[in-house]
C-alpha positions, 0 to 999 in steps of 0.5 A, a space after each residue: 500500500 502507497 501512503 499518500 502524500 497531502 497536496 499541501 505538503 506536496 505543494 510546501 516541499 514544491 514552493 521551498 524547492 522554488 525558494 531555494 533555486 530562487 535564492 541561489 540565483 539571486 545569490 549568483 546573480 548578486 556576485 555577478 553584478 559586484 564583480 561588474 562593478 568592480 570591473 567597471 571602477 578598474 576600467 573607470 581607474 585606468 582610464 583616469 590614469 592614463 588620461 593624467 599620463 596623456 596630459 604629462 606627455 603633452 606637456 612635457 612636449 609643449 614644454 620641450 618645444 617653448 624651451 629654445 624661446 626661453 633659451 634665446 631670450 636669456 641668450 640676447 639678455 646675456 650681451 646687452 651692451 651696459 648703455 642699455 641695460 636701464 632701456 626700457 626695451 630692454 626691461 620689456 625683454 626681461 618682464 617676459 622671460 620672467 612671465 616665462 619663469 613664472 608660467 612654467 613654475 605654476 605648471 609644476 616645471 623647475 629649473 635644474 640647479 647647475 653651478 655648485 652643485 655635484 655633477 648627476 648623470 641624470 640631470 646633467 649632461 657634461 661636455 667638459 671636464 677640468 682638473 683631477 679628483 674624485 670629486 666634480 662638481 658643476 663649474 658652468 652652466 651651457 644651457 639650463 635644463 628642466 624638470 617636472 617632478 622627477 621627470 627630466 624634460 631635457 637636461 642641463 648641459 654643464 662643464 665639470 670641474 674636479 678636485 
């Protein structure tokens, strides 16, 4: 003899079949959606920094490409005849490579320090070298070099003195 089973049970042991097959999906579901977001704060995170990689680049390329004008000025402001250092002209010059020096240091961008300093291979760049010793150390400065950060944008070309 089969013993029959009540439809009320058979329904309740139907519906908490239902409930957990429904709570394991959700409960797939849920992890599923967490690792989509993760996924798309990673992506969200990469893209910043690379956009911020991008900018660094640029300006470090338009930097690069405004450092001969600078170059130049500071050239023709070194062979100002005495009589007409007071000019106004000659002030005007001067007012603007100042406007420069001021621009690139609100741009983060320093200028390298030279003369006095320990020769370092990796900011400097030596085209000459004097005298006997251990130790070099920056004599003259040929041509200023620039930095933004530890980033050398392009380095100072320098004679080197030993003693």
């Amino acid at each position: 003899m089969s013993a029959r089973i009540p439809k009320s049970t058979k329904k309740a042991v139907i519906e908490s079949d239902v409930a957990e097959q429904l709570a394991k999906e959700v409960a797939i579901l849920t992890e599923s959606l967490q690792r989509e977001r993760a996924d798309a704060t990673n992506i969200r995170r990469r893209h910043d920094e690379q956009i911020s990689g991008l900018k660094n680049v640029i300006k470090s390329s338009v930097i690069e490409d405004l450092l001969p004008v600078i170059d130049n000025f500071e050239r023709a402001l070194k062979h100002v005849p005495e009589e007409l250092i007071a000019n106004d002209y000659i002030k005007g010059v001067q007012g603007v490579v100042k406007q420069f020096e001021t621009t690139l240091a609100g741009m983060g961008v320093q200028r390298i320090k030279t003369v006095g300093e320990p020769f370092n291979p990796h900011v400097h760049e030596a085209v000459g070298i004097d005298g006997e010793g251990d130790q070099e150390i920056v004599s003259e400065e040929l041509q200023a070099g620039y930095q933004v950060g530890d980033r050398v944008i392009r380095h100072a070309i320098v004679k080197v003195s030993r003693k």
